[in-house]
GUVEXNU-249316 format. One record per residue: residue in three letters; x, z, y of N, C-alpha, C in turn. Coordinates in steps of 0.1 Angstrom, whole numbers, padded with zeros to 4 digits, always signed. Layout:
ALAXZYXZYXZY ...
//
This chain:
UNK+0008+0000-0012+0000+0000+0000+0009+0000+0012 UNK+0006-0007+0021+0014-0009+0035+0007+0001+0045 UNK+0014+0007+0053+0013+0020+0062+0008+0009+0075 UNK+0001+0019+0083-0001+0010+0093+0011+0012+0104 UNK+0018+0022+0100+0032+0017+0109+0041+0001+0108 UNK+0041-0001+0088+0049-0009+0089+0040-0022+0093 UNK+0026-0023+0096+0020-0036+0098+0023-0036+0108 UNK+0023-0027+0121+0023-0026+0130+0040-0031+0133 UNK+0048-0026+0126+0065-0035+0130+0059-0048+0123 UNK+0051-0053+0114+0059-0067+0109+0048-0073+0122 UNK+0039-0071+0131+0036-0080+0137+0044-0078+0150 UNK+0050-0073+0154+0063-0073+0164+0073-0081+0161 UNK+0070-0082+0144+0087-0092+0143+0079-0103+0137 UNK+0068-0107+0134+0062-0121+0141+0065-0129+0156 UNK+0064-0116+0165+0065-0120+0180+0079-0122+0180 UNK+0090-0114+0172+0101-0120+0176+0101-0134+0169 UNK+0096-0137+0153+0103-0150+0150+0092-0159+0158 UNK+0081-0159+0162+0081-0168+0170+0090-0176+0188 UNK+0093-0161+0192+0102-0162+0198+0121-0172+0198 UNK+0118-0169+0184+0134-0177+0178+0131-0185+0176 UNK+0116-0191+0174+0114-0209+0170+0114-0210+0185 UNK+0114-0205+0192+0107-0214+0205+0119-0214+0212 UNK+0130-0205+0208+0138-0208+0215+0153-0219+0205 UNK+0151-0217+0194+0157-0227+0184+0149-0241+0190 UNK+0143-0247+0191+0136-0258+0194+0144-0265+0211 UNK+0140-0253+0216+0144-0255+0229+0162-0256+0230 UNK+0168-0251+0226+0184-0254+0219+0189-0264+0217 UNK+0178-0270+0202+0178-0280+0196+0178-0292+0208 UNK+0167-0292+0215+0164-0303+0223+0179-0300+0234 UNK+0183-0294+0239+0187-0293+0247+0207-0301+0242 UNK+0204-0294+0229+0223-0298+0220+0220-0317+0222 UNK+0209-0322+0218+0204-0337+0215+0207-0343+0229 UNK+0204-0335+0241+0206-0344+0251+0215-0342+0256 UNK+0223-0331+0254+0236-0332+0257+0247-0341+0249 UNK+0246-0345+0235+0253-0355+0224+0251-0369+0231 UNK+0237-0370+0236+0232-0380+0241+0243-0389+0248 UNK+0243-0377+0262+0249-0380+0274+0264-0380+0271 UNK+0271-0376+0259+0286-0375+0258+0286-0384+0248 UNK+0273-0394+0244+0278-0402+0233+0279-0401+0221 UNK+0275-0389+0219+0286-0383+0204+0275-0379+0197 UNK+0280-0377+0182+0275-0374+0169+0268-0362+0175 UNK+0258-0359+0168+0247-0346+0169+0254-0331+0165 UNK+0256-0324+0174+0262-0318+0172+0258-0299+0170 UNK+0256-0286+0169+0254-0278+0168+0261-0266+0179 UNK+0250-0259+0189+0263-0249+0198+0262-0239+0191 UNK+0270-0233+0196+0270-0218+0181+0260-0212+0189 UNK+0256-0209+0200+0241-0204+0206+0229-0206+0193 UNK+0229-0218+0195+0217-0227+0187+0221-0217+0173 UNK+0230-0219+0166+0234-0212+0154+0228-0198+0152 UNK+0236-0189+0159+0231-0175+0158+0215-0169+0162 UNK+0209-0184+0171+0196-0178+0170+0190-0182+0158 UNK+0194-0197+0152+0185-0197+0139+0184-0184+0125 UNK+0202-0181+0130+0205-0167+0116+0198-0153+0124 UNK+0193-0155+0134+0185-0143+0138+0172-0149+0133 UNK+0166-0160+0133+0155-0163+0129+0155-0162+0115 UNK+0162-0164+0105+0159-0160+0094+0166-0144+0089 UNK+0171-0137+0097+0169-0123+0099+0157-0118+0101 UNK+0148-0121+0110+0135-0114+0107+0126-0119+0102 UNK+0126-0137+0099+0112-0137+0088+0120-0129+0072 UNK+0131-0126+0070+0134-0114+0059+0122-0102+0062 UNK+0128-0095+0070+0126-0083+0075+0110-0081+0080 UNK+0104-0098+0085+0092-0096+0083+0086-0096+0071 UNK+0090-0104+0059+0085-0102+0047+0089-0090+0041 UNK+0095-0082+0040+0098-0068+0031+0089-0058+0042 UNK+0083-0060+0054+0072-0051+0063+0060-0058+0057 UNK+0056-0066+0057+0045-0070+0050+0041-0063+0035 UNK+0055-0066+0026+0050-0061+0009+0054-0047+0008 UNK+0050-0039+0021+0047-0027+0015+0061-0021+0018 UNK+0074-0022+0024+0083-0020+0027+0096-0014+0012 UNK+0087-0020+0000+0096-0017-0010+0085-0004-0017 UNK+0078+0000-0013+0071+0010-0017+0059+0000-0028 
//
């Protein structure tokens, strides 16, 4: 059974991963037009990077608040 504390964090860290898609996207768009403008192969900024491995940090962390926290 899930506590309504931890429902109450896993919909906080909904708000954050939606947060990390909206800002992964916006990264993404922004690495594309910068390759654009220099010509070059598509490339990755480590910005863009560490928000996606934050984005899959908390859809983890939101799935283990969802099933009950291990309980």
């Amino acid at each position: 059974m899930v506590s309504a504390k931890a429902r109450e964090l896993a919909l906080e860290m909904e708000r954050v991963n939606r947060a990390l898609e909206s800002a992964r996207l916006f990264l993404a768009g922004l690495d594309q037009a910068d390759d654009a403008r220099e010509l070059r192969r598509r490339t990755y900024s480590p910005l863009r990077t560490l928000v996606e491995q934050a984005e899959q940090s908390a859809a983890r962390v939101t799935e283990y608040l969802r099933n009950g926290s291990g309980s």
